[in-house]
Steps between C-alpha positions, in 0.01 A plus 500: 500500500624839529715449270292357288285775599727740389604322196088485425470908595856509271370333211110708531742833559670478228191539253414816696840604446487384124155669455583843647842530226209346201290791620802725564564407132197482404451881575849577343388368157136742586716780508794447251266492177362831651836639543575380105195632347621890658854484333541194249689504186315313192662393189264418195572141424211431227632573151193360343370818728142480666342662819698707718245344808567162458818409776642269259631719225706692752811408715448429761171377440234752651301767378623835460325772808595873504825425728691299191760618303451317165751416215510403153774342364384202224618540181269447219136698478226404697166652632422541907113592585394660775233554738356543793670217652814643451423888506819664640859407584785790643723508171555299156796472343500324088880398470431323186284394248140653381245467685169568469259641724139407497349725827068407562551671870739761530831458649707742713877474585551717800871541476651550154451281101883477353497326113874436421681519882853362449747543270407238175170462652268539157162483586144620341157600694186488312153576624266445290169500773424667812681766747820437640570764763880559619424728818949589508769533260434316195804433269586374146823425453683553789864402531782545231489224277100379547203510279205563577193552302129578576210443318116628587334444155133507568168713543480372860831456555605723777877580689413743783820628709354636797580638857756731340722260346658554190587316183865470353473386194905370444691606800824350417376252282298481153177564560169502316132556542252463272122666462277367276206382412314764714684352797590790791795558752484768794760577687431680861835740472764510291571358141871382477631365127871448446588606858872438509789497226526101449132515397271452200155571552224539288099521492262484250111556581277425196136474442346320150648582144130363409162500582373465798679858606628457886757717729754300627643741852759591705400732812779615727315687796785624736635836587835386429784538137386203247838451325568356199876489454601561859806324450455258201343529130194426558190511177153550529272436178123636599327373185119379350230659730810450792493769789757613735392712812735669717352712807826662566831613341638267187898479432625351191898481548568604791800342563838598321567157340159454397379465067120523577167514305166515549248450151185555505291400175211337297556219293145335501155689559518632833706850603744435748594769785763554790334744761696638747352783790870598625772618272670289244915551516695303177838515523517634851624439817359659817771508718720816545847464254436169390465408118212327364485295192337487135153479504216510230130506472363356196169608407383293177139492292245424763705592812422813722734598791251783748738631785341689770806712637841589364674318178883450533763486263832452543748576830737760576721302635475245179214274350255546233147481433335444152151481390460339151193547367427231190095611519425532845387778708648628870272719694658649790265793718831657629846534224750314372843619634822392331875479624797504175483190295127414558225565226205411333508383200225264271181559326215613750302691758597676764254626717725673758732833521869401439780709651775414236809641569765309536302232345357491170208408335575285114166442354515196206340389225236690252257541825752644755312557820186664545556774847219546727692696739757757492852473411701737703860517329784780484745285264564258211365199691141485281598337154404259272229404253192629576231678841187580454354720787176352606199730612666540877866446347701766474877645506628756780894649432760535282819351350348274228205261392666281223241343344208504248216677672144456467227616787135512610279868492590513922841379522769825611847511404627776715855693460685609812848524323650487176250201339571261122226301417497240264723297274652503134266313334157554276281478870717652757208764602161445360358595877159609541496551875614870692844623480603791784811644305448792767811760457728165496723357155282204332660319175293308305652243355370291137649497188154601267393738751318499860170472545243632778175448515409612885542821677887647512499782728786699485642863712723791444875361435392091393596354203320267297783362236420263213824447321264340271237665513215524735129388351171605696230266440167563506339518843858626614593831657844646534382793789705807699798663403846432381657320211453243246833377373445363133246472209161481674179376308176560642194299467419547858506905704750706568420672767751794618304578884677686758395431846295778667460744223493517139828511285658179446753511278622130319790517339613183229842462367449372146174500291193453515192333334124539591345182349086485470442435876691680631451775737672818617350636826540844561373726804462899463479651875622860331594715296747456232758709701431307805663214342138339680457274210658110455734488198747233329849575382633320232866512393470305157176507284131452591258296285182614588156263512248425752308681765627810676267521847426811702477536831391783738577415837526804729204666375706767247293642259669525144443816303436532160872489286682377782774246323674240736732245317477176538790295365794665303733301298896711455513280200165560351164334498302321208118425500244586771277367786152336378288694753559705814246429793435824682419502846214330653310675690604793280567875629263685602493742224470237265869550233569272286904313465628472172827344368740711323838398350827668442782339350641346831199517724126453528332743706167527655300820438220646659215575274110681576237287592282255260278754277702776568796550199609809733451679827260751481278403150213424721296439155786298341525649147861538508645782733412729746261809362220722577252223492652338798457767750179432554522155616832597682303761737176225542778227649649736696171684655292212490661212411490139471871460488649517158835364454588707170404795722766407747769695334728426835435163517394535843239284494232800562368774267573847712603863448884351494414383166395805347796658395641165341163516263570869456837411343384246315258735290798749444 
């Protein structure tokens, strides 16, 4: 019985022991699928593709949760959707094939998105809907020897890097990314392309070449260098409406082995634009002694380039930087700085200062480039076909400016040294902005003769040379002292002013020719011996036409027969001025100016007042006599004022006149 007993409590134990491992087990299996749903590795099986929530499509069989590390590695294309179901997983890897990404509820990896891991892994990413958000390092590309590519091709297709990841965009790898069709990509920190030498990178962000217009993006937020060409050659193409944005400091080439290139264009309907708040560097590497490589901006029809700080060509320590303009326009609110070997060259706009030397600056093509800023230059670096100075453009130096030049009423071309403008053909200066010659050396260089149409000013000891010739146009005005080098024709003013006081003195080295419009401005602050008086010295011959204009500026009062010349000629003169303006207001005891001629000179004379053919013939029948007196004692007793009275030109009729009258009668 007891035995039997025990083998009856045996056999009823053993269930209870049976049931306490089941449970044991039991609670195992509970936990386990818990424990594989925080760290599991899924494989996509499905190359038909389908939902990324349905367990079956993945390996093992479960549905992805925010702990999963998920890889891709069909060959073939195929599409995986996405929802809320399956809303986040810790990293995805695409080893091969394309796939595309459908997203209805967006999805976040938490620790990293790699397209193209391994070496001869070749795979693509597209996203064509929704927000996928990679919150760590996100990477196309990656090892030497992989592929990766990434696609985000649509108006609500959205890549967000966040936390403060960054995106390498072909690490060691080839890697590619691809903008369009008004899709965007923001990246938390930095922007890496072409990050190390065994890498090809490029990106290409592109709106519509048709209607509807839309802005594909690229936003790069962080503090932190965006490269392109840290290591590798690396290409960006911003093109169609596309727009690049870069909060901090942009380097193209920054590594030594690095062929880099970043184009920004319009090849559709939309302007395309790279934007960049820190400093752009091409060709530059920012550590101490360490050579950077070749780097170059292309700015096409369409594209605009706007940097906030600093522009960067070049290294000392080896690398260049080019901008090639083919239509474009760069604005940059601080200048472009250039190391030897770096330039700009192209048909554009520049709407920056550029610091040239020891780079240089080759405009192309019939256009050239249109300057909005100033070029500040002391050698041969500036050469080429053609600048035009725009209404804030201007020059600043010396050495030379080879090139045609052509510039708005405000643009300043200012000498600080020894200064040649222009080039040898037909158009090398037809420049209607302001030239400062100063006291400084300034060649003008065209082979049928300068032209100016703004205001030249010009000081003791400057020289003004026209090999050529040197043409003021009308509305132009050559103005100050020194010397015209060359045949000068004037349809515009001449204008020899001397700062402070009265007395210019212009001299011109060759002849000269007054056409119709033109002016000669002349101010008389004294008398003839005081040398008070503006004059022109010409060593060849003077052709005389136009308007000869007075000016009184000191308040000197001219007295009758006072002569001042105006312009001699060693050589001899032929014709004469049109008309001579006299001073407006006029003196105050009211002379007239008259032009006289000798046979080198034309010389202004003083002459009596309107009415009055002399001083002193009060009655104006021809000379002073017996029936003046009369009058001459009633305006100086009793007045009003009579200017033919005023036989000392004193502006007043008083006793101090008297004896001149007396004489007068004798």
């Amino acid at each position: 019985m007891t035995q039997q007993g025990k083998a009856i409590m045996t056999s009823y134990a053993r269930p209870r022991t049976h049931n306490a491992v089941l449970c044991a087990a039991a609670a195992i299996m509970a936990i386990t699928p818990c424990r594989m749903a925080r760290g599991a590795a899924l494989s996509w099986i499905n190359a038909a593709g389908g939902a990324a929530s349905t367990a079956a499509n993945w390996s093992p069989a479960q549905v992805p949760t925010s702990a999963d590390d998920l890889t891709f590695n069909l060959n073939g294309a195929y599409t995986v959707t996405w929802s809320a179901g399956a809303n986040a997983s810790r990293t995805q890897t695409f080893r091969q094939g394309t796939v595309t990404m459908s997203i209805s509820s967006p999805h976040t990896t938490s620790t990293g998105l790699t397209v193209g891991d391994l070496n001869a892994d070749n795979a693509t990413l597209t996203l064509t809907t929704g927000t996928l958000n990679s919150n760590a390092v996100t990477v196309i590309g990656d090892a030497a020897g992989s592929t990766g590519v990434v696609n985000v091709n649509d108006d609500d297709a959205d890549l967000i890097i966040g936390g403060s990841a960054d995106l390498t965009v072909g690490n060691g790898g080839s890697g590619t990314l691809n903008i369009t069709g008004t899709g965007r990509v923001q990246v938390a920190d930095q922007l890496l392309v072409g990050s190390n030498s065994t890498s090809v990178a490029v990106v290409n962000v592109s709106g519509f070449s048709v209607a509807p217009i839309g802005v594909s993006r690229l936003e790069v937020l962080g503090a932190n260098d965006s490269r392109i060409g840290a290591g590798g050659d690396a290409t960006m193409t911003i093109s169609n409406g596309g727009t690049v944005e870069i909060a901090s400091r942009l380097i193209i080439a920054n590594g030594s082995a690095s062929t880099s290139q970043v184009t920004v264009e319009d090849i559709g309907l939309a302007n395309s634009a790279l934007l960049i708040d820190g400093e752009l560097l091409i060709g530059r590497n920012v550590s101490a002694a360490v050579a950077a490589g070749a780097g170059t901006l292309n700015i096409n029809t369409g594209g605009q380039v706007t940097v906030q700080q600093a522009t960067l060509l070049g290294d000392p320590d080896g690398g260049t930087g080019t901008i090639d303009l083919s239509g474009g326009t760069f604005n940059g609110a601080m200048p472009i700085s250039m190391q030897s070997g770096s330039a700009i060259v192209g048909t554009g706009t520049i709407n920056a200062d550029v610091n040239v030397v020891p780079g240089s600056i080759v405009p192309t093509g019939a256009a050239g480039i249109t300057m909005n800023g100033f070029i500040n230059n002391t050698g041969a670096g500036v050469f080429g076909t053609k600048i035009h100075f725009g209404a804030t453009g201007g020059y600043t130096g010396s050495g030379s400016c080879g090139v045609d030049i052509t510039g708005d009423t405000s643009a300043l071309i200012t000498a600080t040294g020894a200064l040649s403008l222009g080039r040898n053909t037909t158009s090398g200066v037809s420049y209607n902005g302001q030239l400062a010659v100063g006291s400084q050396d300034v060649t003008l260089v065209d082979t049928n003769g300068a032209v100016l149409g703004g205001l030249t000013t010009m000081a003791s000891g400057g020289t003004l040379t026209g090999a050529n010739g040197i043409g003021l146009a009308n509305g132009g005005r050559i103005q100050g002292q020194g010397t015209l080098v060359g045949n000068v024709i004037n349809s515009g003013a001449l204008d020899p002013q001397r700062s402070g006081t009265p007395g210019g003195i212009m001299q011109i080295t060759g002849d000269l020719h007054m056409n119709p419009t033109g002016v000669f401005d002349m101010e008389i602050g004294g008398t003839p011996a005081s040398n008070q008086h503006d004059r022109l010295n010409v060593s060849g011959t003077a052709t005389f036409g136009g308007t000869l204009r007075v000016t009184i500026p000191n308040g000197y009062v001219p007295k009758v027969g006072e002569q001042f010349i105006a312009i001699n000629a060693t050589m001899g003169r032929t014709g004469e001025f049109d008309a001579i303006v006299p001073p407006s207001p006029g003196p105050c005891n009211d002379v007239t100016f008259v032009l006289v001629y000798s046979s080198t000179a034309a010389i202004v004379l003083v002459r009596p007042p309107l009415g009055c053919t002399a001083l002193g013939d009060l009655n104006s029948n021809g000379g002073c006599d017996g029936t003046d007196i009369q009058p001459f004692i009633d305006a100086i007793l009793f007045g009003p004022y009579d200017n033919c009275a005023d036989m000392n030109g004193d502006c007043a009729n008083t006793p101090t006149d008297i004896s001149i009258f007396v004489n007068c009668l004798l």
